[in-house]
KOLGU-263406 format. One record per residue (C-alpha): x, y, z. Coordinates in nm, 3 decimals, padded with zeros to 5 digits. Layout:
! KOLGU-263406
{x->X, y->Y, z->Z}
...
This chain:
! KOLGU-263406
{x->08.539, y->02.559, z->10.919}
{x->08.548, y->02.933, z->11.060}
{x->08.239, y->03.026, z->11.233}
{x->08.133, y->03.350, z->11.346}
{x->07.825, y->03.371, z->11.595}
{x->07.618, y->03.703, z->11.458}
{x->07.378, y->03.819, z->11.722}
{x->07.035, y->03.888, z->11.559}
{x->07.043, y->04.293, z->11.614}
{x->07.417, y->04.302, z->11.478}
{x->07.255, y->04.141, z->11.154}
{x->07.014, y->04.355, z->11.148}
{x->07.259, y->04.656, z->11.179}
{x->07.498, y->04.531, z->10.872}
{x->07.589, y->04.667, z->10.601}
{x->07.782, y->04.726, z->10.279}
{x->08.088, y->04.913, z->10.263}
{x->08.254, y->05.052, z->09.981}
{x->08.628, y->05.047, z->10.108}
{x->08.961, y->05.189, z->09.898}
{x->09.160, y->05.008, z->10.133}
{x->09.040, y->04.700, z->10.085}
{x->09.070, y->04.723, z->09.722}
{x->09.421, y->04.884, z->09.714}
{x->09.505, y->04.483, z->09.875}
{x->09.275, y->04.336, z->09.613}
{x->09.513, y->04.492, z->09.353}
{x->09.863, y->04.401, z->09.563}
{x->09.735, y->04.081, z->09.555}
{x->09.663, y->04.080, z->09.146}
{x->10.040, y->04.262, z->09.154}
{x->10.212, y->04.011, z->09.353}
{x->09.996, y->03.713, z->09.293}
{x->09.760, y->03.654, z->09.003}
{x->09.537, y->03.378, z->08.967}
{x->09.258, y->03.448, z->08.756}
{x->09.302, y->03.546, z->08.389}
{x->09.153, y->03.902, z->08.460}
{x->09.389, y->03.936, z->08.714}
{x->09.710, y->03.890, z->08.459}
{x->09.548, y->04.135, z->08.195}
{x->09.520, y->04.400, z->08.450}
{x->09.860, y->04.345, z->08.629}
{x->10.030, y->04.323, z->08.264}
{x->10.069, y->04.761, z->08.259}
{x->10.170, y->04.764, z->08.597}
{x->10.441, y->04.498, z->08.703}
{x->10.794, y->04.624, z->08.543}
{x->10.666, y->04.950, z->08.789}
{x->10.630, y->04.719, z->09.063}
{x->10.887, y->04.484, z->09.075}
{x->11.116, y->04.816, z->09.002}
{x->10.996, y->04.902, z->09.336}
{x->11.043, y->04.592, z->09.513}
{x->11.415, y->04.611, z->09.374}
{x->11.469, y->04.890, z->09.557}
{x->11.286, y->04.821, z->09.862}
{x->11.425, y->04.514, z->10.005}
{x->11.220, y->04.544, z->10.368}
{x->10.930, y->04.625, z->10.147}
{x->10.961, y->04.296, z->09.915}
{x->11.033, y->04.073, z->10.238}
{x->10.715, y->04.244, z->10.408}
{x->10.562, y->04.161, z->10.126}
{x->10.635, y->03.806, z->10.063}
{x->10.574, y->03.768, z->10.440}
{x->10.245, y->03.921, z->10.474}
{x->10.092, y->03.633, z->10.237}
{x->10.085, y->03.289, z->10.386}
{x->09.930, y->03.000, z->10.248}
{x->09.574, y->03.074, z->10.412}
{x->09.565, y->03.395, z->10.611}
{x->09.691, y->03.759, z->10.547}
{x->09.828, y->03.993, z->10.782}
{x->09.594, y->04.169, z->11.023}
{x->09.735, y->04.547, z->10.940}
{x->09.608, y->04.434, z->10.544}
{x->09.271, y->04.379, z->10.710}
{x->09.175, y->04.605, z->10.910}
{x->08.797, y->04.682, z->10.925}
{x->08.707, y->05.059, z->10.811}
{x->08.567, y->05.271, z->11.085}
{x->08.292, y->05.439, z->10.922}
{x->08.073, y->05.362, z->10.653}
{x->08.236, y->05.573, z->10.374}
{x->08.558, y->05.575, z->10.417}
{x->08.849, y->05.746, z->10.225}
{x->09.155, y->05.583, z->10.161}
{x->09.381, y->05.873, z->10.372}
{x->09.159, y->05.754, z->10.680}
{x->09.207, y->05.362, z->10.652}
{x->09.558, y->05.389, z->10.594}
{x->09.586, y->05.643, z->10.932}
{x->09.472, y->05.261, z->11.059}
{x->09.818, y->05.142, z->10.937}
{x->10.029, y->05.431, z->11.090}
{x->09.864, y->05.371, z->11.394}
{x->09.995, y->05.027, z->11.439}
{x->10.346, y->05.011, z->11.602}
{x->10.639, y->04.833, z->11.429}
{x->10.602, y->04.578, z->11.704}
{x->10.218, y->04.487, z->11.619}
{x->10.323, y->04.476, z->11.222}
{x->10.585, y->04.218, z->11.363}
{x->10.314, y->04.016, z->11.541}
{x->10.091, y->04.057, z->11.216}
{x->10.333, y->03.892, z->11.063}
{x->10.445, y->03.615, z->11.262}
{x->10.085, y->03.482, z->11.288}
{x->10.014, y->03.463, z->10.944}
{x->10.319, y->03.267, z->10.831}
{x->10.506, y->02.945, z->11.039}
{x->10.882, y->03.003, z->11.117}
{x->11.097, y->03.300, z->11.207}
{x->11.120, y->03.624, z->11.014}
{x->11.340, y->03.711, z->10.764}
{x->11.617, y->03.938, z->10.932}
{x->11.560, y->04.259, z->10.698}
{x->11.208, y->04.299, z->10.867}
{x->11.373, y->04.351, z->11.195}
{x->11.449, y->04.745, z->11.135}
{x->11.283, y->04.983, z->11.288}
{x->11.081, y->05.152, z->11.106}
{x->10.862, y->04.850, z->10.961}
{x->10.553, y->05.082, z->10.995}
{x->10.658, y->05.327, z->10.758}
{x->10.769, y->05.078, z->10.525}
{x->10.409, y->04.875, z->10.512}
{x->10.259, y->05.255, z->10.493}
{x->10.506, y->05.295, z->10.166}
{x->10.365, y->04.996, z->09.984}
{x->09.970, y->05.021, z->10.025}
{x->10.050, y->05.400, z->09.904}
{x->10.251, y->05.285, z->09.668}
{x->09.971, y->05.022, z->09.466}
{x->09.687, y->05.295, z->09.559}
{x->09.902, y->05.548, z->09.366}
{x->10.014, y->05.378, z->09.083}
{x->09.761, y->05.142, z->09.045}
{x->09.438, y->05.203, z->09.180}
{x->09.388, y->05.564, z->09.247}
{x->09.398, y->05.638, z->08.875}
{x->09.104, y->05.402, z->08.768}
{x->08.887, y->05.421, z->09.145}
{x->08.634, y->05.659, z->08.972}
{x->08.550, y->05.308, z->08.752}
{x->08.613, y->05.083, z->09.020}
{x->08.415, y->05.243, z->09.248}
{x->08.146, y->05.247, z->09.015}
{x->08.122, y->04.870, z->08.999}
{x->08.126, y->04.835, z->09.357}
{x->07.845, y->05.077, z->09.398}
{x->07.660, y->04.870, z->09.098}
{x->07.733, y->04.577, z->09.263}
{x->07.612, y->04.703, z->09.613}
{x->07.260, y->04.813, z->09.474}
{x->07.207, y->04.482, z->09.310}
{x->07.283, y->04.302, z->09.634}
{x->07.060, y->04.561, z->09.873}
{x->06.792, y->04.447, z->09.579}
{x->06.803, y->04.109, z->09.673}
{x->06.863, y->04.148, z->10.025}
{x->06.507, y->04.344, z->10.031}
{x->06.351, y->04.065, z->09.817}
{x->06.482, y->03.758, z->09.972}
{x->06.664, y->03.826, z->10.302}
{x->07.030, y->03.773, z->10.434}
{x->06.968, y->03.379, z->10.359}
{x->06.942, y->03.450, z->09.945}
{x->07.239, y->03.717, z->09.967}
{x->07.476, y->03.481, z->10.169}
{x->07.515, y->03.195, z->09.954}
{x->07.632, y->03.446, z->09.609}
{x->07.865, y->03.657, z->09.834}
{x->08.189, y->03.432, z->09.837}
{x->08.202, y->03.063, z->09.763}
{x->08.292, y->02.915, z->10.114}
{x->08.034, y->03.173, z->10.328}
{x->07.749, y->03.031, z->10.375}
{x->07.459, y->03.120, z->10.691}
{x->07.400, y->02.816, z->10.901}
{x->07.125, y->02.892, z->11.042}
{x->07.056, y->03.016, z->11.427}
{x->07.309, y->03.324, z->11.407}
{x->07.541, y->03.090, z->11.271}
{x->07.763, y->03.262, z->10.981}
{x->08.068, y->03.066, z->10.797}
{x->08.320, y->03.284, z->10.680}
{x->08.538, y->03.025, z->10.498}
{x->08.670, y->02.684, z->10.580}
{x->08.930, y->02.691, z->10.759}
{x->08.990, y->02.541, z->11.079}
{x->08.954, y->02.812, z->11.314}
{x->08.776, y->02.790, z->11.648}
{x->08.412, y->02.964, z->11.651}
{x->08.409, y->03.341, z->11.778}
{x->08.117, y->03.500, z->11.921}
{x->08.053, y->03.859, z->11.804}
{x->07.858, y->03.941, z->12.129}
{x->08.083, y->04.252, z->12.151}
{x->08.077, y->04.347, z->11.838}
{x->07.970, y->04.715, z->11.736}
{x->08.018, y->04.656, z->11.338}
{x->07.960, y->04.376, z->11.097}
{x->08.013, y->04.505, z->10.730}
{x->08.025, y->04.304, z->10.373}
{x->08.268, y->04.482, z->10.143}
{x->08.291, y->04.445, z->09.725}
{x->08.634, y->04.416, z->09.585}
{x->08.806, y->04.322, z->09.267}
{x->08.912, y->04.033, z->09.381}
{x->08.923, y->03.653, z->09.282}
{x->08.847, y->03.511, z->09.669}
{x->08.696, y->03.675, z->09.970}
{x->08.882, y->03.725, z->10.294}
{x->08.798, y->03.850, z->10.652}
{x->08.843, y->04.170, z->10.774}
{x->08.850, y->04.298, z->11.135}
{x->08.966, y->04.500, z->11.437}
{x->08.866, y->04.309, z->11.716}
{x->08.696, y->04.332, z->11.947}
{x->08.451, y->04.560, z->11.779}
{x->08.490, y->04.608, z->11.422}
{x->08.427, y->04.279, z->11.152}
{x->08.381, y->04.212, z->10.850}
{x->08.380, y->04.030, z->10.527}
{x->08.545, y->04.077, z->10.154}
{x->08.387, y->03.933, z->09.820}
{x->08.427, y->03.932, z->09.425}
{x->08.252, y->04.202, z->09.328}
{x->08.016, y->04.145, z->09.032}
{x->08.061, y->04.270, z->08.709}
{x->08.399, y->04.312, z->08.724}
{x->08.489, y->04.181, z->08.320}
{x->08.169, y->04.372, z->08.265}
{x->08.352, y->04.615, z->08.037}
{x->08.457, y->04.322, z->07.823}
{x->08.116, y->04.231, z->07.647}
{x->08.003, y->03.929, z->07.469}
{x->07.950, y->03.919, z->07.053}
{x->07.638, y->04.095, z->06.938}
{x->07.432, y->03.834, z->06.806}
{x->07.173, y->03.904, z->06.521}
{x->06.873, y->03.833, z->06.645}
{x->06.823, y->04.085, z->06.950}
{x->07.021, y->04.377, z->06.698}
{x->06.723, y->04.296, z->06.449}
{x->06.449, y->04.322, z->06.702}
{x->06.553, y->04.653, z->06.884}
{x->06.850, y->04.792, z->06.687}
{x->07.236, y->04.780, z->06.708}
{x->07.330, y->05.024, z->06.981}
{x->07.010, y->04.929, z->07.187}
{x->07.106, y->04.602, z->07.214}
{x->07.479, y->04.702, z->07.308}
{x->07.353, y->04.883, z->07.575}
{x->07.116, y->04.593, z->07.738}
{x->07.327, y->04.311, z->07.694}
{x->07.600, y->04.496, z->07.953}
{x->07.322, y->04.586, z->08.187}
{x->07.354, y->04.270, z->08.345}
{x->07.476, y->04.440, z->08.671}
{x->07.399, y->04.782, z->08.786}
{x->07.609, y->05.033, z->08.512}
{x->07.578, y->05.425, z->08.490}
{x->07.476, y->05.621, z->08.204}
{x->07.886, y->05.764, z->08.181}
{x->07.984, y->05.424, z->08.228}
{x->07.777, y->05.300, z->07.965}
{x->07.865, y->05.565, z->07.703}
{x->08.241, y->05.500, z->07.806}
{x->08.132, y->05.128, z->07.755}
{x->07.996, y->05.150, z->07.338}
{x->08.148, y->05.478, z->07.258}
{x->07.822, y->05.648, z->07.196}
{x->07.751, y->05.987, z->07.324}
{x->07.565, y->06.058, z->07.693}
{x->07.260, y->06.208, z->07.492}
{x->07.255, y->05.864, z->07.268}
{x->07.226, y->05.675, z->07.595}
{x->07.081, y->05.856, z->07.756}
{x->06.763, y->05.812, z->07.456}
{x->06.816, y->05.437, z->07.486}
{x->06.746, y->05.388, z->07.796}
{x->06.459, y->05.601, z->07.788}
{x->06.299, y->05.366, z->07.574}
{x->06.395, y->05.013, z->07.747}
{x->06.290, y->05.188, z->08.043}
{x->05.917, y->05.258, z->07.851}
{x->05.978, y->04.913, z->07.734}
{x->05.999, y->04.744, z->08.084}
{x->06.323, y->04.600, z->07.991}
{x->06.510, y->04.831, z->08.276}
{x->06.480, y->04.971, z->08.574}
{x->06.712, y->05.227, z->08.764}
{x->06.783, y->05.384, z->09.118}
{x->07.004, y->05.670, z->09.219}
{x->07.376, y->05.547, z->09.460}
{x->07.529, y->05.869, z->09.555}
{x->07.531, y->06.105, z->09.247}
{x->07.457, y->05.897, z->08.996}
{x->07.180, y->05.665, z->08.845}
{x->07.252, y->05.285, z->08.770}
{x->07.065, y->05.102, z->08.522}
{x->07.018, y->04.796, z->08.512}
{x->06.783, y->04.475, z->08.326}
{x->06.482, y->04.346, z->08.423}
{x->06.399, y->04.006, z->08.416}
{x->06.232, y->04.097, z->08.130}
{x->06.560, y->04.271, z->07.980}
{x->06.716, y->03.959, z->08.082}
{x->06.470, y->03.725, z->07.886}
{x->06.482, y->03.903, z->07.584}
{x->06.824, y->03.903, z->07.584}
{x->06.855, y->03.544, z->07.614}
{x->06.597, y->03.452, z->07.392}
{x->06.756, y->03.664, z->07.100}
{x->07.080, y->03.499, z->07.173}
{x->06.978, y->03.144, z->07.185}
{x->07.069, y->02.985, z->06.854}
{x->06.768, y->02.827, z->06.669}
{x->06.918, y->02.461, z->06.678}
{x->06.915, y->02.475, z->07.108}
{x->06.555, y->02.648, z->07.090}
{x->06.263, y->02.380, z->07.137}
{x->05.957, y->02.525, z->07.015}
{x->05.707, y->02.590, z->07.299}
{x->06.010, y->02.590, z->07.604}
{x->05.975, y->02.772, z->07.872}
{x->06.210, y->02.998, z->08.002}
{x->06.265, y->03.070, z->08.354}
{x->06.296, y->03.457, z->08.501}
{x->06.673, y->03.476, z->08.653}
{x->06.727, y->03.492, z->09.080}
């Protein structure tokens, strides 16, 4: 497994990272290689674009097919952002930075075996710099106001439970191999790479994506990082209403707090049920009152989200009488 040694004060200087970048290769990944269902509903609209463009760019579709080996990516599609909000103009100045020479080396250590003669041209730079503009145009710039919504959601419930419970109960729900160890001990995933000490590090960030699997990201010496499934992201996709809870509170109410499961916005929610921002808005005035949510502002906007009240009423009222014991308790979620 892949150890990283995390001095105490780096820890202690960490953060999250909302990073377009990162989730421009999230959606070149669902583009060129889908694995979870999501992942083929969301690439459906987009791949006759996409393979029309690799049909046309033949250094582009080899760079491609090279960059993704069996267990590691190439280094120029994970490359740590430099500051803590980043725009996507500024990581991909990253990119243009790196010589055709380094893409070439990027290359050959992610995949076994020589490459294929096409990526031998000069101007291989430009050509990786056409692609990642290429998804983030066509794909990812036109939703990122939504996306970047769930990332922020997802980052506030995660700084929640990093206040409450410490790195050690944030580690283990971040990405299923990364686990902390124990004295400054962090695994990243499990694959058989020699430990690396981070004494020189300046930056150790943990970045949401819409991704299936989690991946490293870094510019060594200085810069690392780590990528993980954001939550929420089928969060727009919500279960059948059953009776019970649209009894007790009312139809619409109930829409509302069954998808405030993860951190959602007030626009996001009225996007969400089709109701009106005032009609939310009056909602969650009264679950607030009610104790059944709670809020806090991330950048302009306010998320909302349940309580573990919210979150026991909710599963009460959706627990079908046969599977309901009479006097059972019922546990308050992590």
């Amino acid at each position: 497994m892949a150890v990283w040694q995390v001095p105490v004060d780096l820890l202690a200087r960490s953060r999250f990272t909302i990073s377009p970048m990162t989730d421009t290769v999230s959606a070149l990944l669902s583009l060129d290689r889908p694995r979870r269902p999501w992942q083929h509903a969301w690439r459906r609209p987009h791949v006759a674009a996409y393979e029309e463009m690799l049909a046309r760019r033949p250094v582009v579709r080899a760079l491609v097919a090279a960059a993704f080996g069996r267990r590691y990516m190439a280094d120029f599609l994970t490359l740590a952002p430099a500051s803590a909000t980043p725009t996507f103009a500024e990581e991909l100045a990253a990119v243009i930075a790196r010589p055709d020479e380094q893409i070439r080396a990027d290359l050959r250590a992610t995949r076994p075996g020589p490459l294929d003669d096409v990526l031998s041209v000069d101007g291989l730079t430009q050509e990786a710099v056409f692609l990642l503009d290429w998804v983030w145009t066509h794909t990812v710039r036109p939703e990122w106001p939504a996306r970047e919504q769930r990332l922020r959601a997802d980052v506030v419930a995660r700084t929640s439970r990093l206040s409450a419970e410490g790195w050690a109960g944030v580690f283990p729900d971040l990405a299923g191999t990364m686990q902390w160890l124990g004295d400054g001990r962090l695994q990243v995933n499990d694959l058989p790479d020699p430990p690396l000490p981070l004494d020189r590090a300046e930056q150790l960030i943990f970045v949401p994506a819409h991704c299936g699997h989690g991946w490293v990201v870094w510019d060594q010496p200085t810069r690392f990082g780590m990528v993980y499934p954001a939550r929420g992201i089928l969060a727009d996709a919500a279960p059948p209403a059953p009776d019970g809870l649209d009894r007790l509170i009312g139809l619409n109410r109930a829409a509302i707090l069954r998808r405030l499961g993860t951190p959602v916005s007030t626009s996001h929610l009225a996007a969400l049920t089709g109701l009106s921002l005032g009609s939310v808005g009056d909602h969650l005035r009264v679950l607030l009152d009610a104790g059944a949510v709670t809020k806090q502002r991330s950048g302009r906007e306010v998320l909302y989200w349940r309580t573990p009240f919210g979150t026991l009423l909710v599963d009460r009222t959706t627990e079908s009488p046969a599977s309901a014991a009479p006097g059972r308790a019922v546990g308050f979620p992590d």
